[in-house]
N, C-alpha and C positions, 0 to 999 in steps of 0.2 A: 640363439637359444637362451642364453645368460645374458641377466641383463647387467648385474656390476662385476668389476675385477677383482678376481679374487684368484688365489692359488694354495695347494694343499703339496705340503710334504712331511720330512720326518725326520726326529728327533733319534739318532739310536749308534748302539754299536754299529761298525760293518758287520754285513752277514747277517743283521738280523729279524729280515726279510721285508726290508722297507718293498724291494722291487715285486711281486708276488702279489702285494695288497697294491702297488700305483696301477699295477697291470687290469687287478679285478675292478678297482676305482674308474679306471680310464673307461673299460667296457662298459659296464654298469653305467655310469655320470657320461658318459660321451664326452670325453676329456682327452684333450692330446698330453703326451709326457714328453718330460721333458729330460735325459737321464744324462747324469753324469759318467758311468761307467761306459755308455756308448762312445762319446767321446773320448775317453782314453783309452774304448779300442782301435776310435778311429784315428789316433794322433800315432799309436804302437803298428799298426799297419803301415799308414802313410812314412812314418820316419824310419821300421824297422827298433825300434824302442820308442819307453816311454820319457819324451820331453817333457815332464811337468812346465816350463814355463810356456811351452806352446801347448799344451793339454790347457791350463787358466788361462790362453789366449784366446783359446775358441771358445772354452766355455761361457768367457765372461761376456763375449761379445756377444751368441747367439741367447744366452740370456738375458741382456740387454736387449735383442731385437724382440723377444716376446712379450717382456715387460712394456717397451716401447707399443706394442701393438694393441695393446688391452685385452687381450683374450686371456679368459680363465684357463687353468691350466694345472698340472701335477707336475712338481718338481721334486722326483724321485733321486735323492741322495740325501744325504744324514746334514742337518744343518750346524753342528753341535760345534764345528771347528769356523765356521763363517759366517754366523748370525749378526752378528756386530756389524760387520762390513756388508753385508746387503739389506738391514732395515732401511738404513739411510736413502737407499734407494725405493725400494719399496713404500716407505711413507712416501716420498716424491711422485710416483709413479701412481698411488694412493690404491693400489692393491689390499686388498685383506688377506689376513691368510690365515691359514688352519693347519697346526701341528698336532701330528702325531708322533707321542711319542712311546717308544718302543722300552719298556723299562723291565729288560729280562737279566736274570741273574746270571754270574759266573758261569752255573753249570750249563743251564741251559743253552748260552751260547756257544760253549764248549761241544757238548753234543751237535748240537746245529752245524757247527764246523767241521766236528768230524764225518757227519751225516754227507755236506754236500763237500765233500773233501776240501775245504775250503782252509788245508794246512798249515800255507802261509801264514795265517792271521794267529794263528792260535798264539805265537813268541806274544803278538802284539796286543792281546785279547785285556790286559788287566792296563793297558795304554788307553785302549778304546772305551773300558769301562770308566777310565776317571775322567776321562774326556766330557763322556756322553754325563756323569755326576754333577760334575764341574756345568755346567750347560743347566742343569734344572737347578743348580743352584742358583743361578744368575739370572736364570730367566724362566721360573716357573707359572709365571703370572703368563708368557705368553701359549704356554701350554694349551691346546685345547682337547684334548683326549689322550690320557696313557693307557696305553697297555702291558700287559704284565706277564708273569707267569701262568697264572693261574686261567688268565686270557688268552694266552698261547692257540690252542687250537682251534678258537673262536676269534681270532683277531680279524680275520678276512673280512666275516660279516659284522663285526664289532664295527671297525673301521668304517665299514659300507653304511651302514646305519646310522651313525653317529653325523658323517657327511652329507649325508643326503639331511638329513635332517636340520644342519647346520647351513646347507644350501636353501632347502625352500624359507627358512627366518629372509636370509640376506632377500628374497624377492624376485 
């Protein structure tokens, strides 16, 4: 269906509904995902807690098999913390890619937390926000779509639009 490699994901706090928009992307665009939180439910199953070094072991390898494969794709999880260390590969592999990035304020994500009870984060919430800062600071040029607050209840089809349209240029 696609003719070059390309892959879309997202620039943002946790929680701030990268997965919601990969989901509506992947139906819409007929895109398989690819999600990082699967994986460490699947490594918290399989070991009965979460191994982070076997959580990046599967990760990195089942991301390597897709990249390897050349099919276009959605990689739903926030790149803000490991962009650096998978360009390298990605120019290698000679993918494109499309970020979005999710640039919602304090409150906002505050509420969203407390909405899908998502309490844990909230200690970590001003961690997450300089994080995902830090991230446009360094690499806003890679940026290809933010959204906002103001974009908030239109992100879905924001998002939708913006991809599909940035899909039919590449060909």
């Amino acid at each position: 269906m696609y003719k070059k490699k390309f892959f879309i994901t997202f620039a943002g706090a946790i929680g701030s509904s990268k997965t919601p928009i990969a989901h509506y992307l992947s139906i819409k665009l007929n895109l398989p995902i690819f999600n990082n939180d699967a994986i460490r439910s699947e490594v918290k199953g399989d070991m009965g807690f979460l191994d982070e070094e076997e959580y990046i072991r599967r990760r990195d390898l089942r991301l390597k098999e897709i990249f390897d494969s050349g099919i276009p794709f959605i990689y739903d999880a926030s790149i803000d913390r490991g962009w650096k260390d998978k360009q390298e590969y990605i120019i290698k592999t000679q993918y494109e890619t499309y970020i979005i990035s999710l640039d919602f304020s304090k409150e906002l994500l505050l509420n969203l937390y407390q909405t899908t009870k998502y309490y844990d984060a909230i200690p970590l919430l001003d961690t997450f926000i300089q994080d995902h800062n830090d991230f446009l600071e360094q690499y806003e040029d890679d940026i290809n779509l933010h959204i906002t607050d103001k974009d908030f209840i239109n992100r879905i089809n924001i998002a939708y639009t913006h991809v599909k349209e940035y899909i039919e240029k590449l060909g």
